[in-house]
C-alpha positions as CSV (number, residue, x, y, z in Angstrom):
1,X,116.7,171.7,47.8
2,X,120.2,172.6,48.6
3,X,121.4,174.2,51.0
4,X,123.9,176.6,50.9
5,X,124.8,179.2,53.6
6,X,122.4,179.6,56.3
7,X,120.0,182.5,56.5
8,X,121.0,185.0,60.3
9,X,118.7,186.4,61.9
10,X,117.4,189.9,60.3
11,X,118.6,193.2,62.3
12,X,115.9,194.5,64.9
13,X,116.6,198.1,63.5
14,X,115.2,196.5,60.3
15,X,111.6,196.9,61.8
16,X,110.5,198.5,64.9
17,X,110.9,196.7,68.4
18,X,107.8,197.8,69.8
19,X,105.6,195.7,67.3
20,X,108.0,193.1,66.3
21,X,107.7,191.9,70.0
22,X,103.4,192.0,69.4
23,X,104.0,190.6,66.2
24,X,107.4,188.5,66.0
25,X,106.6,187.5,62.2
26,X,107.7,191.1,61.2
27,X,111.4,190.3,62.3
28,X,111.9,187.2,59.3
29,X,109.0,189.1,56.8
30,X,112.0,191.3,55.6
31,X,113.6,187.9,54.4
32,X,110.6,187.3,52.0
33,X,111.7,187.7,48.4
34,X,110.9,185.6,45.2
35,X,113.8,183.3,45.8
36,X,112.3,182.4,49.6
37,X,108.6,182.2,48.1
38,X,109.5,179.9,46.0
39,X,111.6,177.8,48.4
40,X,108.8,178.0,50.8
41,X,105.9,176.8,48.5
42,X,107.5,173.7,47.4
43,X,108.4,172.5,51.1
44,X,104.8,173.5,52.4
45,X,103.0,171.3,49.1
46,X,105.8,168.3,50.4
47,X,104.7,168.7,54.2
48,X,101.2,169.0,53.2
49,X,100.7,165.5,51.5
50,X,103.0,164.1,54.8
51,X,100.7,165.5,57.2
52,X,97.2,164.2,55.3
53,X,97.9,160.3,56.4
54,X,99.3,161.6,59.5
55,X,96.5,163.8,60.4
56,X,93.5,161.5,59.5
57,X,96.0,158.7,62.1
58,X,96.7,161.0,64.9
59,X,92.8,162.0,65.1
60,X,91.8,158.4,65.5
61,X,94.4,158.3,68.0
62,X,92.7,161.1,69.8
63,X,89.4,159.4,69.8
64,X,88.0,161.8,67.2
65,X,86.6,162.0,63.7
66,X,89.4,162.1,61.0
67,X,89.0,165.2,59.7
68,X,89.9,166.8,63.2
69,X,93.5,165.7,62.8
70,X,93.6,167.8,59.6
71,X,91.9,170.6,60.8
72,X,94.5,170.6,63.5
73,X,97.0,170.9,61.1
74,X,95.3,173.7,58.9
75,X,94.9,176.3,61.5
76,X,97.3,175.7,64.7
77,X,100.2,175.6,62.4
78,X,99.4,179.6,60.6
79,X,99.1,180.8,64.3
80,X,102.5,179.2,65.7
81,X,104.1,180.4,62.2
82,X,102.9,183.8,62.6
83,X,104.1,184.1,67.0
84,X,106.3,182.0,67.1
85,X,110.1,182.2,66.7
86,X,111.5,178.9,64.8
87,X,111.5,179.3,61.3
88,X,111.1,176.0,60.4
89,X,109.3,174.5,63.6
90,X,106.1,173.2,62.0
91,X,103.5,172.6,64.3
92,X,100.0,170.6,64.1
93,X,98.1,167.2,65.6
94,X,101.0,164.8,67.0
95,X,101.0,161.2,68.5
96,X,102.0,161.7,72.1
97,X,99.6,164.7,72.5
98,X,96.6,162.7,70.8
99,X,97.6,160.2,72.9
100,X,96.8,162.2,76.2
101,X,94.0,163.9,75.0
102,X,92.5,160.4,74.5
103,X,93.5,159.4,77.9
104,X,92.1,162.7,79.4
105,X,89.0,163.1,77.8
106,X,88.1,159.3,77.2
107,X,87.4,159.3,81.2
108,X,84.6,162.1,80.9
109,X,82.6,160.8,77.2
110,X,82.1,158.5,74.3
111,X,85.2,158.7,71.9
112,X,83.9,160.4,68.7
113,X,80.9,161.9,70.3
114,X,79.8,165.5,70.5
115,X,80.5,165.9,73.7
116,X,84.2,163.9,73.3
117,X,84.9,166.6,70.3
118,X,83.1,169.2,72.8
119,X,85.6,168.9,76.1
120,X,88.5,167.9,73.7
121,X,88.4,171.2,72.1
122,X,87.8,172.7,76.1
123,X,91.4,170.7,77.0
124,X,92.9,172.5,73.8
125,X,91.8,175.7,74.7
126,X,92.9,175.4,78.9
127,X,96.5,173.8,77.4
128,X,96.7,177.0,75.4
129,X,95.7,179.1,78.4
130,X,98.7,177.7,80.5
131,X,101.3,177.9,77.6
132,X,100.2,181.7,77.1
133,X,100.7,181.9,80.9
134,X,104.2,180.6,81.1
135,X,105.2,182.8,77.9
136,X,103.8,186.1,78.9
137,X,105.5,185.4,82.5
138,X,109.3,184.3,80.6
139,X,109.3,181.2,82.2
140,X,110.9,179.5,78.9
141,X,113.2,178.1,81.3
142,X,111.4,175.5,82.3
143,X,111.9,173.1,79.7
144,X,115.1,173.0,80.5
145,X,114.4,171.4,84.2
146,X,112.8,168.3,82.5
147,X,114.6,165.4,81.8
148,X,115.0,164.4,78.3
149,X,114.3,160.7,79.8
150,X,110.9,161.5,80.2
151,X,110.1,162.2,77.3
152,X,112.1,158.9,75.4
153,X,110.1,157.2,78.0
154,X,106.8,158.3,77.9
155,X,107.1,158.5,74.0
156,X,108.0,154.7,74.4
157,X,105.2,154.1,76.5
158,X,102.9,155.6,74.4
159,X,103.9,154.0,71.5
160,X,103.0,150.9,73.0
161,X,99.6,151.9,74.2
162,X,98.9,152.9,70.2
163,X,100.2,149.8,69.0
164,X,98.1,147.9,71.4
165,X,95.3,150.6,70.8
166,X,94.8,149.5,66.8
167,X,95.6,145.4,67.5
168,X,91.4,145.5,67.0
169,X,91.6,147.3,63.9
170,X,94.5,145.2,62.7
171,X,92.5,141.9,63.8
172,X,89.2,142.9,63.0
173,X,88.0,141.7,67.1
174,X,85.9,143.7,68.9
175,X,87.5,145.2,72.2
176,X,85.5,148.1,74.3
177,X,86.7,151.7,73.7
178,X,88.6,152.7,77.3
179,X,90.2,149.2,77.8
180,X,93.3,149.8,80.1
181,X,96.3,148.1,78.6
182,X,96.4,144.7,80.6
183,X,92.6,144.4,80.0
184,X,92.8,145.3,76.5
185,X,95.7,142.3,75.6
186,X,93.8,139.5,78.0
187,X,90.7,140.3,75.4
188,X,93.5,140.2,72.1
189,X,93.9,136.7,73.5
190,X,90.4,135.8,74.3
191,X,88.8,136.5,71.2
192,X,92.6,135.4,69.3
193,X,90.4,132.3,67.2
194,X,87.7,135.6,65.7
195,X,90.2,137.1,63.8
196,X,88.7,138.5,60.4
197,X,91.4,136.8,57.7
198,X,90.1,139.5,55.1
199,X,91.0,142.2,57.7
200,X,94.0,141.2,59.1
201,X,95.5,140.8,55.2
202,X,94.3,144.3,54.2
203,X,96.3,145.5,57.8
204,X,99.4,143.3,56.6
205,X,99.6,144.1,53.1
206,X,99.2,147.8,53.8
207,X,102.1,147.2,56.6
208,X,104.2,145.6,53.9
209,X,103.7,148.1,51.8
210,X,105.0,150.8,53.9
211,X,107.9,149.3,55.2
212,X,109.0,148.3,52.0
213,X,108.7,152.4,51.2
214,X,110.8,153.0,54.2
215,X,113.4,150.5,53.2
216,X,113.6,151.7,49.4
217,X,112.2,154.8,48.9
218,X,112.1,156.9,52.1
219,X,111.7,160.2,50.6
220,X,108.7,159.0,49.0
221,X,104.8,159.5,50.8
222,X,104.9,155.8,51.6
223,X,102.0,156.5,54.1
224,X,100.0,157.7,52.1
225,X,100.7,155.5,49.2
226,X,100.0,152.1,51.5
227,X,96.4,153.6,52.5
228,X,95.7,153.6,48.7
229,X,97.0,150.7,48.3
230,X,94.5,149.4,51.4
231,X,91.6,150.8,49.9
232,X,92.1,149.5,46.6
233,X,92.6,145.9,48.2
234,X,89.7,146.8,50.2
235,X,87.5,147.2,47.4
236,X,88.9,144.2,45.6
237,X,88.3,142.0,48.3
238,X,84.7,143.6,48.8
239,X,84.5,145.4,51.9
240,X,81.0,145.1,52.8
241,X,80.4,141.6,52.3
242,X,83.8,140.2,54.3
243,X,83.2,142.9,57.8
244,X,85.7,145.2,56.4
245,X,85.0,148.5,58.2
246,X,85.9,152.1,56.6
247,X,86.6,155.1,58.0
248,X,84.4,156.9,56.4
249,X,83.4,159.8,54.3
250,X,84.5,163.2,56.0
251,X,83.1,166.7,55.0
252,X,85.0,168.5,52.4
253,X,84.9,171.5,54.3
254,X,87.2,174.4,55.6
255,X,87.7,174.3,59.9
256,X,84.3,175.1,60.9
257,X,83.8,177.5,64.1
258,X,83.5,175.9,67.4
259,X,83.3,176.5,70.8
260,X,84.6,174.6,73.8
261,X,82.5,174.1,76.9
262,X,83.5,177.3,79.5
263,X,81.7,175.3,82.4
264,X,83.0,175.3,85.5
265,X,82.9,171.6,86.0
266,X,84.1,171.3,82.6
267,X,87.4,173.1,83.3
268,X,87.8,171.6,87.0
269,X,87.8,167.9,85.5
270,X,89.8,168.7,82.2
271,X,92.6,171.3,84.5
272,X,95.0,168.7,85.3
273,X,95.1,167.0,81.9
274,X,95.4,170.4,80.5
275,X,98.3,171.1,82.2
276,X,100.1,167.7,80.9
277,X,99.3,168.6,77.4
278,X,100.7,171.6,77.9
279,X,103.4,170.8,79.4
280,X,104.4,167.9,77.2
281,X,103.8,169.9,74.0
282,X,106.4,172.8,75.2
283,X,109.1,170.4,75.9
284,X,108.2,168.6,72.0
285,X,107.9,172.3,70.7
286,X,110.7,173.7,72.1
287,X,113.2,170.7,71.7
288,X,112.5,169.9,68.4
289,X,112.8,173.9,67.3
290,X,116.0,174.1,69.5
291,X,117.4,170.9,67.4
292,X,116.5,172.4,63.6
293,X,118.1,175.8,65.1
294,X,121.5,174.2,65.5
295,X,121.4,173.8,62.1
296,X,120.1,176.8,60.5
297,X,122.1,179.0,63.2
298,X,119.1,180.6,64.4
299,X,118.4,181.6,68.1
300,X,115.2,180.7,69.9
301,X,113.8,182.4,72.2
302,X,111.6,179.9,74.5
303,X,109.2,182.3,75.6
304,X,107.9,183.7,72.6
305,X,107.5,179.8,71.6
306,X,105.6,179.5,74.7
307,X,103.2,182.2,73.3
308,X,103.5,180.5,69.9
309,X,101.8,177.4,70.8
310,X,99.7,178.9,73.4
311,X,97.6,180.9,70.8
312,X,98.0,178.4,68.0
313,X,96.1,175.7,70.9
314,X,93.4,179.0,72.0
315,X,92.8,180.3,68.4
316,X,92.5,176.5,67.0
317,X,90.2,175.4,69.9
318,X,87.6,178.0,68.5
319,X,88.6,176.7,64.9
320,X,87.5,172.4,65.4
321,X,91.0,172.2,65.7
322,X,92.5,170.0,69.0
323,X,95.9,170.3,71.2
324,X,98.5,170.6,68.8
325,X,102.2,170.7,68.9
326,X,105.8,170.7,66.8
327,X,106.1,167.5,65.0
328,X,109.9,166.4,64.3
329,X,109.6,164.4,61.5
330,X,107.2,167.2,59.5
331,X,109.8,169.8,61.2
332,X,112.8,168.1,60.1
333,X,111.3,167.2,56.6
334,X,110.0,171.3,56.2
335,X,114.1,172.3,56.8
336,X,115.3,169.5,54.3
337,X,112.9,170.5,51.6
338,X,114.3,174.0,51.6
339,X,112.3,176.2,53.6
340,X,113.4,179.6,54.7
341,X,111.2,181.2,56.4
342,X,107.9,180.3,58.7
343,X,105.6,180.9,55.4
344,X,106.5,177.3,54.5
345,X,103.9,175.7,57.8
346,X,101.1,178.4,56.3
347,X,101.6,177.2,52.8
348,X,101.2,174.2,54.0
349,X,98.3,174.0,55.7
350,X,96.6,176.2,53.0
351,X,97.8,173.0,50.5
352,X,95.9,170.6,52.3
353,X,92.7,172.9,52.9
354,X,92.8,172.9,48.6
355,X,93.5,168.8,48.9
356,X,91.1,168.2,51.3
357,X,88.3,170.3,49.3
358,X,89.0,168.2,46.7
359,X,89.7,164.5,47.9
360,X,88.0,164.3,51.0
361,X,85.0,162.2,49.4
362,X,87.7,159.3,48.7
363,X,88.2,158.6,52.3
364,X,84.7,156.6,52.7
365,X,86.9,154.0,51.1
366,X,89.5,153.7,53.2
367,X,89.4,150.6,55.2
368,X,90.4,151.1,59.3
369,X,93.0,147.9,59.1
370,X,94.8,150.2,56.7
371,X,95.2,153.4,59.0
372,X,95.8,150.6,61.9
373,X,98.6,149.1,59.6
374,X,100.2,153.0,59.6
375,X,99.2,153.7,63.1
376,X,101.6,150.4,64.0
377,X,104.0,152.3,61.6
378,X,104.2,155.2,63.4
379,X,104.2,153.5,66.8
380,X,107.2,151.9,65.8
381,X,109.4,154.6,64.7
382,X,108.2,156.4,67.7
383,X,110.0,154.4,70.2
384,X,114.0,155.7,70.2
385,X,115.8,152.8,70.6
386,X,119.6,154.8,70.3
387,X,118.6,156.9,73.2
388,X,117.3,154.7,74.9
389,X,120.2,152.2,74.6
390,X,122.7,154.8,75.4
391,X,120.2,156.6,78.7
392,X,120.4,152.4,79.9
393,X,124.5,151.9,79.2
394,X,125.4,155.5,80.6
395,X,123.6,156.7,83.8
396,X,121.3,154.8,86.4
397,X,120.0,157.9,87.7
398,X,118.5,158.3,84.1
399,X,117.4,154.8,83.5
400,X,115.2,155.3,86.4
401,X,113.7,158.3,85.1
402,X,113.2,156.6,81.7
403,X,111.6,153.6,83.2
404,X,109.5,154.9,85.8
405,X,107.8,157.1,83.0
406,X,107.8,153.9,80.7
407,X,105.9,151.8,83.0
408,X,103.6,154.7,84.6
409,X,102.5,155.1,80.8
410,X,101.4,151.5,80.3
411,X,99.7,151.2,84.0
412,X,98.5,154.5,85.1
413,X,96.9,157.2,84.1
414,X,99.3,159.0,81.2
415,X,98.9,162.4,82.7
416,X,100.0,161.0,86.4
417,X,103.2,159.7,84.0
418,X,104.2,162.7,83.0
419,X,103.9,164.4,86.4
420,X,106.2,161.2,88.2
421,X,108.7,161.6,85.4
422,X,108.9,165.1,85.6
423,X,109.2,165.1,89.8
424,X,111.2,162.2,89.7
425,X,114.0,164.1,87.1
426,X,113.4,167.5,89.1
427,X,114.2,165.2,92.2
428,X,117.3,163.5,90.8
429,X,118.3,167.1,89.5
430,X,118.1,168.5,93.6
431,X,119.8,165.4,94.5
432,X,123.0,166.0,92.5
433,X,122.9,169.9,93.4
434,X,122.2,168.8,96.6
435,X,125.7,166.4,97.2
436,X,128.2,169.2,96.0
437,X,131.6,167.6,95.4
438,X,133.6,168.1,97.8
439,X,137.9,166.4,97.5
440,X,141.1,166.9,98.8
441,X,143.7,169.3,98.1
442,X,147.5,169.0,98.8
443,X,150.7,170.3,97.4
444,X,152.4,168.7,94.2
445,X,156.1,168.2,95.1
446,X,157.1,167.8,91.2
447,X,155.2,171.5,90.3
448,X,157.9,174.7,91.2
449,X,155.5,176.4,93.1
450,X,153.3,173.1,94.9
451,X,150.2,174.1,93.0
452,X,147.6,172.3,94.7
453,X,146.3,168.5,93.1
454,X,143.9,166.0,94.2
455,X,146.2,162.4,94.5
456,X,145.6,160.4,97.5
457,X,149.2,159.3,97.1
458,X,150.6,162.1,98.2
459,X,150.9,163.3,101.8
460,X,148.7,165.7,103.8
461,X,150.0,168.1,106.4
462,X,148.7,166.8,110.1
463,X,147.5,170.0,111.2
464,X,145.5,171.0,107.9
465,X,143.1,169.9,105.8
466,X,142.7,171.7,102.2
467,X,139.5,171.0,100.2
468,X,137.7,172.0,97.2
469,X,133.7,172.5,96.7
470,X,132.3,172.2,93.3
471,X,128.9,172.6,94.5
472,X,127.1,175.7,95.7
473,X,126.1,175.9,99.5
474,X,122.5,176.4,99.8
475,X,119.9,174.6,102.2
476,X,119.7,171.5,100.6
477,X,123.3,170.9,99.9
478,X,124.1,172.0,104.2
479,X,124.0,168.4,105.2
480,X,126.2,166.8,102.8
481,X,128.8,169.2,102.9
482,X,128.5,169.9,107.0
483,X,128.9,165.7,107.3
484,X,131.7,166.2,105.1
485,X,133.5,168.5,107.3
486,X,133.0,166.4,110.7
487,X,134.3,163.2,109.2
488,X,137.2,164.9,108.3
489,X,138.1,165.9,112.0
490,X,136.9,162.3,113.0
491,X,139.4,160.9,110.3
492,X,142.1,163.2,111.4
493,X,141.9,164.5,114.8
494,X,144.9,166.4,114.5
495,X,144.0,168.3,111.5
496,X,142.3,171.2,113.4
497,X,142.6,173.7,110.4
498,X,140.7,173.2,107.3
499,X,140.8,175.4,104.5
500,X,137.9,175.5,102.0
501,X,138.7,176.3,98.3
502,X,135.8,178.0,96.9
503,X,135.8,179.1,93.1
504,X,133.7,176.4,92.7
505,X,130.9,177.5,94.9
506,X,128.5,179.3,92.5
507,X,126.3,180.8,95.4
508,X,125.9,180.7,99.1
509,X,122.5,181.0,100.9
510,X,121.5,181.9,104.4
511,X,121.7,178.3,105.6
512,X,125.2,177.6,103.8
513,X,126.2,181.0,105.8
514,X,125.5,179.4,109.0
515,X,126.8,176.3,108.0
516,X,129.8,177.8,107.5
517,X,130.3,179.9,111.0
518,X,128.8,176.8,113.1
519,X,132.0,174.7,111.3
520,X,134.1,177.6,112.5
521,X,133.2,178.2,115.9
522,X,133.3,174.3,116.1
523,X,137.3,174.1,115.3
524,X,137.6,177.4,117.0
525,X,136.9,175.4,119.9
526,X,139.5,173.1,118.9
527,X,142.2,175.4,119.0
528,X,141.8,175.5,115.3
529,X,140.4,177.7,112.7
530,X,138.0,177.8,109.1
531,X,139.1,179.7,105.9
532,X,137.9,180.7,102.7
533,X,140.1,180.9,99.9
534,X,139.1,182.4,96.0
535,X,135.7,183.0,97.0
536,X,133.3,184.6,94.1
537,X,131.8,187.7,94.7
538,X,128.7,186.7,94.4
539,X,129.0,183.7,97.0
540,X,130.7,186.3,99.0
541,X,128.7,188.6,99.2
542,X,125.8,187.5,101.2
543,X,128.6,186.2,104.0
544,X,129.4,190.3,104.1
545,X,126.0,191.7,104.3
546,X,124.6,189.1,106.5
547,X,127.6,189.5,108.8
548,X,128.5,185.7,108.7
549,X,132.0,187.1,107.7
550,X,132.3,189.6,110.8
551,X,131.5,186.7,112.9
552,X,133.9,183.8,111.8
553,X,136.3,186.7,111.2
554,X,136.9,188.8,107.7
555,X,140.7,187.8,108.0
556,X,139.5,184.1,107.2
557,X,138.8,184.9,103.9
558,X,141.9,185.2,101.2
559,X,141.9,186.3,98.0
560,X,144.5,183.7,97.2
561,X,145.3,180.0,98.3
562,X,148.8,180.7,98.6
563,X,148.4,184.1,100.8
564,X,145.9,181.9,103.0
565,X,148.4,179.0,103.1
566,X,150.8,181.4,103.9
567,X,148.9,183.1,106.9
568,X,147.4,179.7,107.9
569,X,151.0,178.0,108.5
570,X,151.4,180.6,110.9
571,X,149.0,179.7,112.9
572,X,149.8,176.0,112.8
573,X,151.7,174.0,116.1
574,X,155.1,174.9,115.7
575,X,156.2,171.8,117.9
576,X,154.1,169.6,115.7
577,X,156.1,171.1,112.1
578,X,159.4,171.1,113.5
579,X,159.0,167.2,114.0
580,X,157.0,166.5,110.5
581,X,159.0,164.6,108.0
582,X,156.3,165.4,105.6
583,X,157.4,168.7,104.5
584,X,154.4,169.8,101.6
585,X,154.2,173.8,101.7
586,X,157.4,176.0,100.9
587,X,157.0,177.6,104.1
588,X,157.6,174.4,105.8
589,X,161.8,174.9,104.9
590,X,161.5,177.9,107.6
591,X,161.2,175.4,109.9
592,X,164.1,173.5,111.7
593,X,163.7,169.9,112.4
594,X,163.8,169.3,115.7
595,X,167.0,167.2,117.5
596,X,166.4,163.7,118.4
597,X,167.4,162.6,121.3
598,X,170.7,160.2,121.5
599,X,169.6,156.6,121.7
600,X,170.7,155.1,125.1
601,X,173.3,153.1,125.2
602,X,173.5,149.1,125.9
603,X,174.8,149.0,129.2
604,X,176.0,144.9,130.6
């Protein structure tokens, strides 16, 4: 559908702002009219036949049984809709989260077993518990401290391990469930002359299949159309006679209740996975509503997403429905169909609950090397190759980030590889807050009024040094900038004076305080002298109330560089200006130059 002018957000006199904050879906249910029903039905019955391949793929991913995938999208994405704040943020089963909830639970039971589906649904419900947590306490910050890097790279990674996960499928070899990834491609090769011919075509002509949909007719449900296409083969070729597995019939049932497994040694050994789903499926949630809101001109509010997801994971644990998340490609396809407002996701997940009623009998034909061939599929597009390419070709610092997730996702456990690229991008971010910038100041001769400049070229006065810091000075950043200082006065013993130009210092803690009067006392006993110049408020105001400024002296701090230039000169060696030939303030004309002495004559 086109789209025209983008829809604001509605007034908060429109409804009250007591229960629009309880229930945030009564600040866009003014928007609903006929036009927006309309709008929003059509986009939910296109996202519902996009998520029915995906969902039955994402659950195998997860080590569950099909039909978990799309009960993760039935239920999760009516809760999000309903608390959340995107209006077009679909959310539902994705392939990183499945992924981890694999990875986590796979260590604890059988994949596909009761008690798998059991402590899956436990990990659901404890991710949901943390993302609650962080909402109600308006920490929706915190996204915005984790690298984008890690999650390219751990996407990337994961993509991998699901393309490696389905080579079985694809080859029709047996390789034990829980294989890591080295282990699992020494068997690939082992076992490389067992390769099931029928199975591996099925796999290939599906994979065909949907390629050649992406390639000619993107907009079209080539996913879903290659798995019919599989099945069809499938039977052709006679499944049963040639070892061609199927997936299976699933029950053509609404999400049944459930109810995850409160034990305590059940929530010790799932806690720490928990908190990587949770984390990972905020920063996917978040980002991917963030994106689609620079387009409809919405605002976001990260908290109430927070809660969003929290309740969609705790409601849909109780509901068979596993750790679910925003998924950009269903996101992005739900804002490009035409939808308006959030009743496009419940639309949609009340679609497929009608489809699956009615279809799900027709799944016992499809063949697993079809759903491996659109597992690979999905793998692929997965892995962001731009981003990647332009993280590698712009910043080091980034490409570190990027591959230490990358690798820790292949080799360790994927939970631990969320945690090292998260510390690892939290650790790069204190390192560069930590090494404020810190450059030298002098006077432009060309500019009327010697504004100050940063150009080596030009000439310094000998008696004092004028530098910027574009950095704040708290405890971390005290060593850097306290180093800074003293090789300055090793440099240039002369320049006894130093003058510190500080609208670029956001903030100034306790330790930067001291910092600051140590440095003073330190040229004080020099016979020199440190200043502040255009100091904010706010940095200033903790040198005031802790009485760092009463003790390096309140008439070192000027409003102005040129009044503390100007009070500064005063103070300077008048012998040592009246013989500088380097003349770079306008007070320095006030000085005469001093008489040289007549040369001595030659005498025979």
């Amino acid at each position: 559908m086109a789209r025209t002018t983008p829809i604001l957000d509605v007034p908060a006199a429109q409804c009250s702002v007591f229960w629009s904050r309880i229930f945030p879906f009564l600040r866009w249910w003014p928007l609903v009219q006929r036009d927006t029903l309309k709008a929003d039905l059509i986009a939910g019955l296109t996202g519902a036949v996009i998520v029915l391949p995906q969902g039955i793929a994402f659950a195998m991913i997860a080590g569950l049984p099909p039909v978990y995938g799309l009960y993760t999208a039935m239920v999760p994405p009516v809760i999000a809709a309903l608390f959340g704040s995107s209006r077009h943020l679909i959310s539902g089963p994705t392939t990183a989260i499945s992924i981890v909830v694999f990875a986590t639970v796979s260590k604890f039971a059988e994949p596909g077993s009761a008690q798998f589906i059991q402590m899956a649904l436990t990990l659901t419900f404890l991710a949901g518990v943390y993302q609650l947590a962080l909402g109600v306490a308006r920490m929706g910050a915190l996204v915005n401290f984790i690298s984008h890097s890690v999650v390219v790279g751990f996407t990337a990674g994961a993509a991998i391990l699901i393309a490696t996960s389905q080579l079985k499928h694809f080859l029709g070899i047996h390789i034990p469930a829980g294989e890591s990834f080295l282990h699992t491609w020494q068997d690939i090769f082992r076992q490389f002359h067992e390769i099931n011919p029928y199975v591996t075509g099925i796999a290939v002509v599906t994979l065909a299949t949907v390629v050649g949909f992406m390639i000619y007719r993107p907009r079209w449900p080539g996913l879903l159309i290659a798995m019919v296409v599989g099945s069809l083969l499938a039977m052709a070729l006679g499944a049963p006679t040639h070892g061609i597995a199927l997936v299976g019939e699933f029950p053509a049932s609404l999400p049944p209740l459930s109810l995850p497994d409160f034990s305590l040694g059940s929530l010790k050994a799932l806690g720490s996975g928990a908190l990587a789903v949770a984390m990972l499926g905020l920063m996917e949630a978040v980002s991917i509503a963030r994106s689609v809101a620079l387009k409809s001109h919405q605002r976001i509010d990260g908290n109430q997403e927070f809660i969003g997801q929290g309740l969609a994971n705790m409601v849909g644990s109780f509901f068979s429905s596993y750790a679910s998340s925003g998924s950009f490609n269903r996101t992005g396809l739900n804002y490009d169909a035409g939808a308006v407002t959030p009743l496009a996701g419940i639309f949609a997940a009340i679609a497929l609950a009608a489809i699956v009623l009615v279809f799900a009998p027709l799944a016992a034909h499809l063949p697993t090397a079809a759903m491996a061939a659109v597992l690979v599929v999905v793998a692929w597009r997965l892995i962001d190759f731009h981003h990647i390419a332009n993280i590698v070709r712009t910043s080091k610092r980034e490409t570190a980030v990027l591959a230490v997730t990358f690798f820790a996702t292949l080799f360790v456990e994927l939970e631990f590889a969320i945690y090292a690229g998260v510390m690892l991008s939290l650790v790069i971010y204190l390192m560069r807050t930590s090494r404020p910038g810190i450059v030298s100041r002098v006077p432009d001769p060309a500019a009327p009024n010697r504004h100050l400049v940063t150009d080596p070229k030009l000439p310094e006065c000998p008696q004092l040094k004028i530098v910027r810091v574009d950095g704040s000075l708290f405890f971390g950043a005290v060593d850097h900038v306290q180093g800074a200082f003293q090789r300055f006065a090793e440099q240039n013993p002369g320049q006894k004076h130093l003058l510190v130009i500080g609208n670029g210092i956001n903030f100034i803690d306790i330790a930067g305080a001291e910092m600051l009067v140590q440095e003073a006392k330190r040229r004080e006993a020099q016979g020199g002298g440190l200043y502040l110049a255009k100091v904010k408020d706010e940095a200033c105001h903790i040198l005031k109330r802790g009485g760092y400024a009463d003790t390096f002296g309140r008439e070192h701090i000027y409003a102005t560089k040129g009044d503390a230039i100007e009070s500064i000169f005063k103070k300077l060696d008048r012998s040592i200006c009246e013989r500088c030939d380097r003349r770079i303030f306008l007070e320095c004309g006030s000085v005469p130059h001093a008489e040289k002495a007549p040369e001595a004559k030659a005498t025979a």
